[in-house]
C-alpha positions in Angstrom: 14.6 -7.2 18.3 11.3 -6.8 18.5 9.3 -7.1 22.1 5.8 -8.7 22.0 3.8 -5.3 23.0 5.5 -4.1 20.4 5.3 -6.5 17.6 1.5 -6.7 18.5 1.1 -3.0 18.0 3.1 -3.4 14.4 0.8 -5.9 13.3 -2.4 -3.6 14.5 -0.9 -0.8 12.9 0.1 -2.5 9.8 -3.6 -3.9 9.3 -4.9 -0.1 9.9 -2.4 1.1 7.2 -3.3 -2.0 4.8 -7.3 -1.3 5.8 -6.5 2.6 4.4 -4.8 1.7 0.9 -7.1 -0.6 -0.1 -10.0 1.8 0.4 -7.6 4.1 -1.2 -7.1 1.7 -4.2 -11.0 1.2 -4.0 -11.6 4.9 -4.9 -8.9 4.9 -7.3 -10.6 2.1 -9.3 -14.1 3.3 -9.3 -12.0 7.4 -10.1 -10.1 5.3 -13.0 -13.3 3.5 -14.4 -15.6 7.0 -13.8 -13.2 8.8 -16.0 -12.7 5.9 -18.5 -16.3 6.5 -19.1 -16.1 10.4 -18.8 -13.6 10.1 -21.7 -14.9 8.2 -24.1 -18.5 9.8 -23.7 -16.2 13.2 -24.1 -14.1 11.8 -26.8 -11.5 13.0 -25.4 -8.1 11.1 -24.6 -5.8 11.5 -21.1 -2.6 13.2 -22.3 0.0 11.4 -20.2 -2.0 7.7 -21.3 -1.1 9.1 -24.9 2.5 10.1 -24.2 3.7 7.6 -21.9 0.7 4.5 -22.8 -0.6 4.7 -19.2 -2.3 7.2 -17.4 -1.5 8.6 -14.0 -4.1 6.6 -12.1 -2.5 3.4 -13.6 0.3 4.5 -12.0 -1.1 5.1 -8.6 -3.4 1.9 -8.7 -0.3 -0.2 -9.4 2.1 1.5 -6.5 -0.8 1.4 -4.6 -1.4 -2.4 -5.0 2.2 -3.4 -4.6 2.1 -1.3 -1.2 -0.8 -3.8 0.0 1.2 -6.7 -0.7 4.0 -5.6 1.0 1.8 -4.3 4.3 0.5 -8.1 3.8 4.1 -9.7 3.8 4.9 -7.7 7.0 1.7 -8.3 8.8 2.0 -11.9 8.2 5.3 -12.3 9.2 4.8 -10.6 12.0 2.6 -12.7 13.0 3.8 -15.5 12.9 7.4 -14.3 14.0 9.2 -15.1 10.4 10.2 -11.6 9.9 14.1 -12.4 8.5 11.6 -14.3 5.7 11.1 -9.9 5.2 13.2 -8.5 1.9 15.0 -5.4 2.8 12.4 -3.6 1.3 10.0 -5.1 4.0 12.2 -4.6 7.0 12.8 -1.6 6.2 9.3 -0.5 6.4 8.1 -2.1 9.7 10.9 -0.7 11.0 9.6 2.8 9.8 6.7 2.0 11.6 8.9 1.0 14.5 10.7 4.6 14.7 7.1 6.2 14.0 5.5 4.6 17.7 8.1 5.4 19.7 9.7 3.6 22.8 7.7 0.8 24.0 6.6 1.8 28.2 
């Protein structure tokens, strides 16, 4: 179980971590629509788009996305204290970030 100090230093960190992957998915978008552009002016097409039908930065735009909603989730049930509303998944992240910080003092 979670102690207050605690909890309130998950819900910090996971904002800080959420904060990071959107301005990671931020870059990614403006990477993905720069080379869009690059490649077409080039007429040229990305190799592993034409193999697999999506390109690498798809890839990482979508993981990246789902990871946002999930730091969301925890975040918001953290705050307001509905964490076994968490999947697995979810639980099993926070308490990642649980191991990660340590013993509370």
């Amino acid at each position: 179980m979670l102690t207050i100090p605690k909890q309130e230093t998950l819900v910090i960190e996971t904002d800080e971590t959420k904060n990071r992957a959107q301005a990671l998915l931020d870059d990614l978008l403006r990477v993905r629509e720069e080379t869009a552009t690059s490649s077409i002016a080039d007429r040229r097409a990305d190799p592993m788009s034409v193999v697999t039908g999506r390109s690498s930065l798809d890839n990482a735009i979508d993981r990246t996305k789902a990871m946002i909603t999930l730091l969301e989730r925890a975040s918001d049930a953290l705050r307001t204290g509905l964490i076994d509303s968490l999947t697995p998944e979810e639980r099993a992240l926070l308490s990642e970030i649980d191991d990660e910080l340590g013993p509370n003092d």
